[in-house]
C-alpha positions in Angstrom: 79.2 39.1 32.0 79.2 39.4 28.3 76.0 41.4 26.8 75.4 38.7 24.4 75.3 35.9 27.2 72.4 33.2 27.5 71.1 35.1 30.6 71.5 38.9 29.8 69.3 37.3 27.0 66.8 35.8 28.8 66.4 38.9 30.8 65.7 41.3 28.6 63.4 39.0 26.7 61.8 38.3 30.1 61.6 42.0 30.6 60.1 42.7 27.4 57.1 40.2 27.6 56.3 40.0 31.1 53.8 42.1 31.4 52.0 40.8 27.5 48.5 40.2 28.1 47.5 38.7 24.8 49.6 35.5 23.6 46.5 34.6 21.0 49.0 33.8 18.0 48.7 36.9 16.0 50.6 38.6 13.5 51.3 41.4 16.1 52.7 39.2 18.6 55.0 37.7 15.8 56.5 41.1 15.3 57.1 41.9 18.6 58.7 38.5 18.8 60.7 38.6 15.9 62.0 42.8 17.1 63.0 41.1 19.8 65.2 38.5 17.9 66.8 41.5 15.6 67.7 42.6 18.6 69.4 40.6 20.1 71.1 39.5 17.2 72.2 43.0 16.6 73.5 43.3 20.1 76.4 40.2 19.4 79.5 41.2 18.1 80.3 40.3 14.5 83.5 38.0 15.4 81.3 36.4 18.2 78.2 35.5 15.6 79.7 32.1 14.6 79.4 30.7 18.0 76.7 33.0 19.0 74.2 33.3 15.6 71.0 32.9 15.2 70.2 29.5 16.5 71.7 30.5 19.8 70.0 33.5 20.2 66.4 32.2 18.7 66.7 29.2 21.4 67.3 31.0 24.3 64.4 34.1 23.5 62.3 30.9 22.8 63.3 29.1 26.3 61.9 32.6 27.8 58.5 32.4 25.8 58.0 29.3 26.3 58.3 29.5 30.2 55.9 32.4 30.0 53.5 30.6 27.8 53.2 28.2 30.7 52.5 30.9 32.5 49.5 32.1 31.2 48.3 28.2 30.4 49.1 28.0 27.0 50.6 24.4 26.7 47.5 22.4 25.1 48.6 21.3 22.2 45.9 22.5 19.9 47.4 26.2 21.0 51.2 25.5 21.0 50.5 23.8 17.1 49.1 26.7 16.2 51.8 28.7 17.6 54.8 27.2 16.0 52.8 27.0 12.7 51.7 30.3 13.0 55.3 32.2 13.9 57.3 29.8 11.3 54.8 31.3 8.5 55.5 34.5 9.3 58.7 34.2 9.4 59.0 32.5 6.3 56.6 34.8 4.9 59.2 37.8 5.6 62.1 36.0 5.3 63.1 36.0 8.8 65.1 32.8 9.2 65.8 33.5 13.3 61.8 33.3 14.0 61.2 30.6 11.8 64.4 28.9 14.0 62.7 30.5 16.7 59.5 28.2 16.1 61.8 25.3 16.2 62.9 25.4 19.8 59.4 26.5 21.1 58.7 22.9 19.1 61.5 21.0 21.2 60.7 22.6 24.3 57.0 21.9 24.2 58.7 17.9 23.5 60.7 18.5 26.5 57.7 19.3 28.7 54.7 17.1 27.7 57.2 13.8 26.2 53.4 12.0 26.2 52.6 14.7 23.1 55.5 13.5 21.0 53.7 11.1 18.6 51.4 13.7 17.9 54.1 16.2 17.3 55.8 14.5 14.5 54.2 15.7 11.2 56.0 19.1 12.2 58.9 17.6 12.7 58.8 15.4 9.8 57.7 18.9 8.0 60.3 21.1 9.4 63.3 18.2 9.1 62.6 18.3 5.0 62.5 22.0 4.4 65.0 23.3 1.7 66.9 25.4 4.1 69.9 23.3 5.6 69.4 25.5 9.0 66.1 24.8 9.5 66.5 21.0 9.1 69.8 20.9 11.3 67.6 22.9 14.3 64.7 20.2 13.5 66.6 17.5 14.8 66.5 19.2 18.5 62.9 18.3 18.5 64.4 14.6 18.1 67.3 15.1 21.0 64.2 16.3 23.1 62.7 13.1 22.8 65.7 11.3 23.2 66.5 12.5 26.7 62.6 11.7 27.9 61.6 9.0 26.1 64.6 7.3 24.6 62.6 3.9 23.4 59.8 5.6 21.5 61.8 7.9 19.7 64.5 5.6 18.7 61.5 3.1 17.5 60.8 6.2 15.1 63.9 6.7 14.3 64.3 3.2 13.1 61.5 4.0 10.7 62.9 6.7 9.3 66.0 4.9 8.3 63.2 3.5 5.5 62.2 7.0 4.3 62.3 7.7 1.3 63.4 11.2 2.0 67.2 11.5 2.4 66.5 14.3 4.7 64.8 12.2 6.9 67.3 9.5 7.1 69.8 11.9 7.3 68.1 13.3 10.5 68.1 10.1 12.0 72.0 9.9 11.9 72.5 13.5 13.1 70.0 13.3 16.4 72.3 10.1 16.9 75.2 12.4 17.4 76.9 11.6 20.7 75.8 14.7 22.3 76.9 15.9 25.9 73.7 17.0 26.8 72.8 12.9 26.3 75.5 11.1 28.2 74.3 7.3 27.1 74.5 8.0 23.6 78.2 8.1 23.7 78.7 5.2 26.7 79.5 2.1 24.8 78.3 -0.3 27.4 74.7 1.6 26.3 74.8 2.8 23.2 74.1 -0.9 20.9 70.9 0.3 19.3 72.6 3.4 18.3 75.1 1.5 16.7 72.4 -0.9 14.7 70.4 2.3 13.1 73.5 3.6 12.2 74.4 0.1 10.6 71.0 0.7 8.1 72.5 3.8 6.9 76.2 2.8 6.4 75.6 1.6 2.7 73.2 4.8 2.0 72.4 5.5 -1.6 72.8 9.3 -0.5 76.0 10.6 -0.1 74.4 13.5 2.4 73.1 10.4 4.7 76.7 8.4 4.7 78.6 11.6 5.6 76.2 12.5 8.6 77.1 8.6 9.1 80.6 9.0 8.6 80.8 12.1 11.1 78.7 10.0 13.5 81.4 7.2 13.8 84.6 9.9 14.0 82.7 11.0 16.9 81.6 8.3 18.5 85.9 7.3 18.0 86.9 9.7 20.4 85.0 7.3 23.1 85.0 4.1 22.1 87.6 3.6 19.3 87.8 -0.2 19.9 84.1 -0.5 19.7 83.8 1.2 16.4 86.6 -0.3 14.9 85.2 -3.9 15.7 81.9 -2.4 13.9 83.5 -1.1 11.0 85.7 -4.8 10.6 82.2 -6.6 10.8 81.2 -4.2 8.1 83.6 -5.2 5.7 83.3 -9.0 7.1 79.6 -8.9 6.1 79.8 -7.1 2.9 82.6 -10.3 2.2 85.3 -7.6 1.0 89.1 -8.5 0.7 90.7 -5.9 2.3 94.4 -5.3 0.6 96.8 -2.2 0.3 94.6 -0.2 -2.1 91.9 -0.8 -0.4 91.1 3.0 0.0 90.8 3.6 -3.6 88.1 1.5 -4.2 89.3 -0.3 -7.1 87.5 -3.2 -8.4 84.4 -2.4 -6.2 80.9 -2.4 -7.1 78.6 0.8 -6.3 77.4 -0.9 -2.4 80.8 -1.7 -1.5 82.3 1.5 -2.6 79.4 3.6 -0.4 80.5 1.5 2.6 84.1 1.8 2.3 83.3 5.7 1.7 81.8 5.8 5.2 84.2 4.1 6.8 86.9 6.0 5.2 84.7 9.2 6.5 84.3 7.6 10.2 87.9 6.6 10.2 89.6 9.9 9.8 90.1 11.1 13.9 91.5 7.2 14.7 94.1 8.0 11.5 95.0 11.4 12.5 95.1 11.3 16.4 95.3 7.3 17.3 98.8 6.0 16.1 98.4 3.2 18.4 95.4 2.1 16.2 97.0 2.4 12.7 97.7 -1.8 12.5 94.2 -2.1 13.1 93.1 0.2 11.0 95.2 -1.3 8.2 93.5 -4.7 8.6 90.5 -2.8 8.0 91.3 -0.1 4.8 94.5 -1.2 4.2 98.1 0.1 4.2 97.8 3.0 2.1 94.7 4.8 4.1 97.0 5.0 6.5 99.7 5.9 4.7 98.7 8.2 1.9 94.7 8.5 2.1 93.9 12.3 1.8 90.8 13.0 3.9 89.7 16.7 2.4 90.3 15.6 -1.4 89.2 11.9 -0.4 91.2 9.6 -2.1 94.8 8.8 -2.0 97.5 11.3 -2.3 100.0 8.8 -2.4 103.8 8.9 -5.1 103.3 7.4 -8.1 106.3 4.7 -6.9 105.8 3.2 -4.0 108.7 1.2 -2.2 
């Protein structure tokens, strides 16, 4: 077994704080928390640190505390509040992004074990999913797939809200907890996932381009499952927005600034279907046209196609 696996790191951090007799959130308990973070981090090899960083390590030292904060009672949520407030601070306070991740998963795991306690965990999500950091808001949206997996109708009925925010960061967060993760097997069953589909739909015309490429991403992944299904979205996209699909379609000549966000998504959502799905390339070109197909150039997005074209 690898020293940097999920259980050699729950057993040391179970070790470590078995025996703690004072979980009052304290600056003392932080730093003891926060060693223990260091070093574990420390421990994983430097060529193993982009699969194994400091969100993997924070969440399971965090599945650990959290199990012992049970323990010793301290789940009411006036205490476990003050706890994820408490050990983000510090962290921010000494720049130590792994506790302030750390914080995060405590947050989702509290979700995960008291579901009826999610309405009045959301200012901290809302909070934590609009910090600066890009980390911090991507490990936010756990607190989100927590909710998902135990009560699927009230947190999609919030995250049909947030597709109103103002905050791109929020309605960014909506499409990323959409993601069809494995750990959420309905999200990517397409005899299930309709509702998924219709948030998504709000956010396919986004005025931020950080929303429509979480959207975009969404819909490549959500390909790999249900190609037909998304394709027949996409088509009633471009049905409804009354665009005349032709072989330049791509380049987005001619469009006004709506129509050229939602053809940027689609191009964005359509890019697994054009490299791996030949079979699909007709339909496809009823829907973008010829030359996505042909010439579209997905990293430099636009067309990379010869300046004659027989």
């Amino acid at each position: 077994m690898s020293n940097s696996s999920a259980k050699l790191i729950q057993k040391r951090t179970l070790e470590f704080f078995e025996n703690l007799s004072n979980w009052y959130p304290t600056e003392d308990l932080f730093k003891k928390i926060n060693k223990t973070l260091d070093r574990e981090y420390s421990i994983i090899p430097k060529r193993e640190r982009i699969g194994k960083g400091i969100k993997f390590i924070s969440n399971h030292v965090a599945k650990i505390i959290f199990q012992l904060l049970k323990k010793e009672m301290h789940t009411k949520k006036k205490y476990i509040i003050n706890f994820i407030e408490s050990a983000f601070n510090y962290g921010e306070s000494n720049k130590s992004l792994i506790l302030q991740h750390f914080s995060l998963h405590i947050l989702a795991d509290f979700i995960s074990f008291k579901p009826e306690k999610f309405d009045e965990m959301v200012p901290l999500i809302e909070r934590y999913a609009c910090n600066a950091d890009w980390s911090i808001r991507e490990t936010a949206a756990d607190s989100i797939i927590s909710g998902l997996k135990k009560i699927p109708e009230k947190t999609l009925k919030l995250l049909s809200i947030w597709t109103q925010s103002d905050d791109e960061y929020l309605r960014r967060l909506v499409s990323e907890s959409l993601r069809p993760h494995s750990a959420i097997k309905w999200l990517r069953d397409p005899t299930k996932n309709d509702q998924i589909l219709e948030i998504l739909s709000i956010l396919r015309k986004d005025r931020s381009i950080y929303v429509r490429k979480s959207v975009g991403n969404n819909l490549k992944d959500l390909t790999k499952y249900m190609p037909g299904k998304i394709l027949e979205l996409v088509e009633s996209w471009i049905n409804k927005a009354e665009i005349e699909v032709n072989d330049e379609l791509a380049m987005e000549k001619g469009l006004n600034q709506e129509e050229k966000r939602l053809i940027w998504t689609i191009k964005h959502g359509m890019r697994w279907i054009k490299n791996q799905n030949p079979e699909l390339h007709p339909k496809l070109e009823k829907i973008l046209g010829k030359y996505y197909v042909l010439y579209f150039d997905e990293k430099r997005n636009r067309l990379a196609k010869p300046f004659e074209i027989d």
